[in-house]
C-alpha positions as CSV (number, residue, x, y, z in Angstrom):
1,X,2.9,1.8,14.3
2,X,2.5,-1.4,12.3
3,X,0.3,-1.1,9.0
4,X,-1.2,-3.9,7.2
5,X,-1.1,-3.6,3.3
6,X,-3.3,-5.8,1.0
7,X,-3.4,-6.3,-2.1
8,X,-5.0,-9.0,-5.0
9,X,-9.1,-9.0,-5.2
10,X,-10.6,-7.6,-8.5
11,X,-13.7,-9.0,-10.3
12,X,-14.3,-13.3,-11.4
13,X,-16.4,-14.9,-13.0
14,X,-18.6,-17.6,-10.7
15,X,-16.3,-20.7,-10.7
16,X,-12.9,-18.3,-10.9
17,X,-10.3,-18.2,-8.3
18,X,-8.6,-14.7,-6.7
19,X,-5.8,-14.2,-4.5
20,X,-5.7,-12.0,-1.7
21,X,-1.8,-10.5,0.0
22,X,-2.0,-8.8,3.6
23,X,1.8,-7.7,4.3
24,X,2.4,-6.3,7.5
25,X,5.2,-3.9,8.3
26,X,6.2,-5.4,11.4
27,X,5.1,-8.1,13.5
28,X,5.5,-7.2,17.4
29,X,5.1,-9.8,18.7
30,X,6.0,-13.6,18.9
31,X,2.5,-15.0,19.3
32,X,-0.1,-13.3,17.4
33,X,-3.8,-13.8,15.3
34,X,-4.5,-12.5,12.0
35,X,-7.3,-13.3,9.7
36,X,-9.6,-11.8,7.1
37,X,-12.5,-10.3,7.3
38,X,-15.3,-9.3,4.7
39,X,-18.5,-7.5,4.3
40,X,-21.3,-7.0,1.5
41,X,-23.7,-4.0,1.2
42,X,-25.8,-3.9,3.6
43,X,-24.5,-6.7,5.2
44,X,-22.8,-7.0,8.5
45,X,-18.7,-7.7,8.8
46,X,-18.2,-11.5,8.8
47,X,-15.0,-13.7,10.0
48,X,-13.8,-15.6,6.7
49,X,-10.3,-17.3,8.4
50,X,-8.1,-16.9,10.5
51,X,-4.5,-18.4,11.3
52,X,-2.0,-18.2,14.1
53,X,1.6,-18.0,14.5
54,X,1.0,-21.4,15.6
55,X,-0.2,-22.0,12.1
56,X,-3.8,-23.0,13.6
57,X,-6.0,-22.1,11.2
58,X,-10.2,-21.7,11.5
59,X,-12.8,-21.2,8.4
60,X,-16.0,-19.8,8.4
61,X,-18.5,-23.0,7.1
62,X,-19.6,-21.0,4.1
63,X,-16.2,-21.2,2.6
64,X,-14.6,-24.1,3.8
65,X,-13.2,-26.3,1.2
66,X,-12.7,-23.2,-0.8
67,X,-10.3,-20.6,0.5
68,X,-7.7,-21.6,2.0
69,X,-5.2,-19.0,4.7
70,X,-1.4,-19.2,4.9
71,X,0.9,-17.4,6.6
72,X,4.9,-16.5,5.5
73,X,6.4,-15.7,8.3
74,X,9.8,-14.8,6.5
75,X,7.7,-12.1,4.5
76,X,5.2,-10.7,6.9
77,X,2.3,-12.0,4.7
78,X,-0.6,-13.7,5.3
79,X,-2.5,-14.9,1.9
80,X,-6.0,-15.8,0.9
81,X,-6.2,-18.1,-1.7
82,X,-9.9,-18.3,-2.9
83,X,-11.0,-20.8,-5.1
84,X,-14.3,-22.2,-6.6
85,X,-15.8,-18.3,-6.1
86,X,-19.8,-18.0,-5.7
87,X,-21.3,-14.4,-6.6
88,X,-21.9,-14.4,-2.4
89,X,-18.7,-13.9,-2.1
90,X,-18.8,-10.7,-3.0
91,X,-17.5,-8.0,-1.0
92,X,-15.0,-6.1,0.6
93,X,-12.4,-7.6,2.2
94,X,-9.9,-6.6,5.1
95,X,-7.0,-8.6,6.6
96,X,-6.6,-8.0,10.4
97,X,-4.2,-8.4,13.2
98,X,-4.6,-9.1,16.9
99,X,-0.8,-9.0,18.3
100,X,-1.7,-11.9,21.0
101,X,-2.5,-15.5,20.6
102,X,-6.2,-16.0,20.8
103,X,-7.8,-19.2,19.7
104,X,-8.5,-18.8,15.7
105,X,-12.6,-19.8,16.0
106,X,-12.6,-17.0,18.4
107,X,-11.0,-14.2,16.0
108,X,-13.2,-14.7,13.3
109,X,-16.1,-13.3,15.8
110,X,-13.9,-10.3,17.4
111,X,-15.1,-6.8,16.9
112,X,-13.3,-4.4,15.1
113,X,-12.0,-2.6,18.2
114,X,-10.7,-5.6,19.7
115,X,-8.4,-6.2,16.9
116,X,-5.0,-3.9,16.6
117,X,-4.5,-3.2,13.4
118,X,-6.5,-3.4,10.1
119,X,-5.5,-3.4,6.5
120,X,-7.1,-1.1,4.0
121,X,-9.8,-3.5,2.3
122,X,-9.7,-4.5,-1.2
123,X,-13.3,-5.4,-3.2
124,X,-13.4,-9.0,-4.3
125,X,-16.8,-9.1,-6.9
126,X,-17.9,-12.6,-8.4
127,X,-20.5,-12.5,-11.3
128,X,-23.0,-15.2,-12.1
């Protein structure tokens, strides 16, 4: 069974930058989505970006220009590099993996159950 480990997050000052790791144990498959997710109290799961084994890579419009996703393929890790933090951004976040190629835009909006395999969340808080 593959397992997705994060690590990185913590707490920033508005402004700050964080770094978020997802390393996976295994990847099964040749073609394959990941992304990461977050969600605030009381808030509903939202896509944040996603990438592709492609390398395609999608953004949701609240933080584009600001994180940006890569993917090492020779380490199993998929990163998060956030920059320019907004207290908004504040939440847990959870890296994600759906062993088949789907188009990036689209795996930003799957439901949990449709992805295979999900990391074990790490809290990013931003303060004003």
């Amino acid at each position: 069974q593959v397992h997705l480990v994060q690590s990185g997050g913590g707490s920033v000052q508005s402004g700050g930058s964080l770094r978020l790791s997802c390393v996976a144990s295994e990847i099964p498959r040749e073609f394959y989505s990941m992304g990461w997710f977050r969600q605030a109290p009381g808030k509903e799961r939202e896509g944040v970006a996603a990438i592709d084994s492609d390398r395609s890579t999608s953004y949701a419009d609240s933080v584009k220009g600001r994180f940006t996703i890569s993917l090492d393929t020779a380490k199993n890790t998929m990163t998060l590099q956030m920059n320019d933090l907004k207290p908004e951004d504040t939440a847990m976040y959870y890296c994600a993996a759906e062993w088949g190629l789907v188009p990036t835009s689209w795996l930003l909006k799957r439901s949990t159950e449709a992805l295979d395999v999900w990391g074990q969340g790490t809290l990013v808080t931003v303060s004003s």
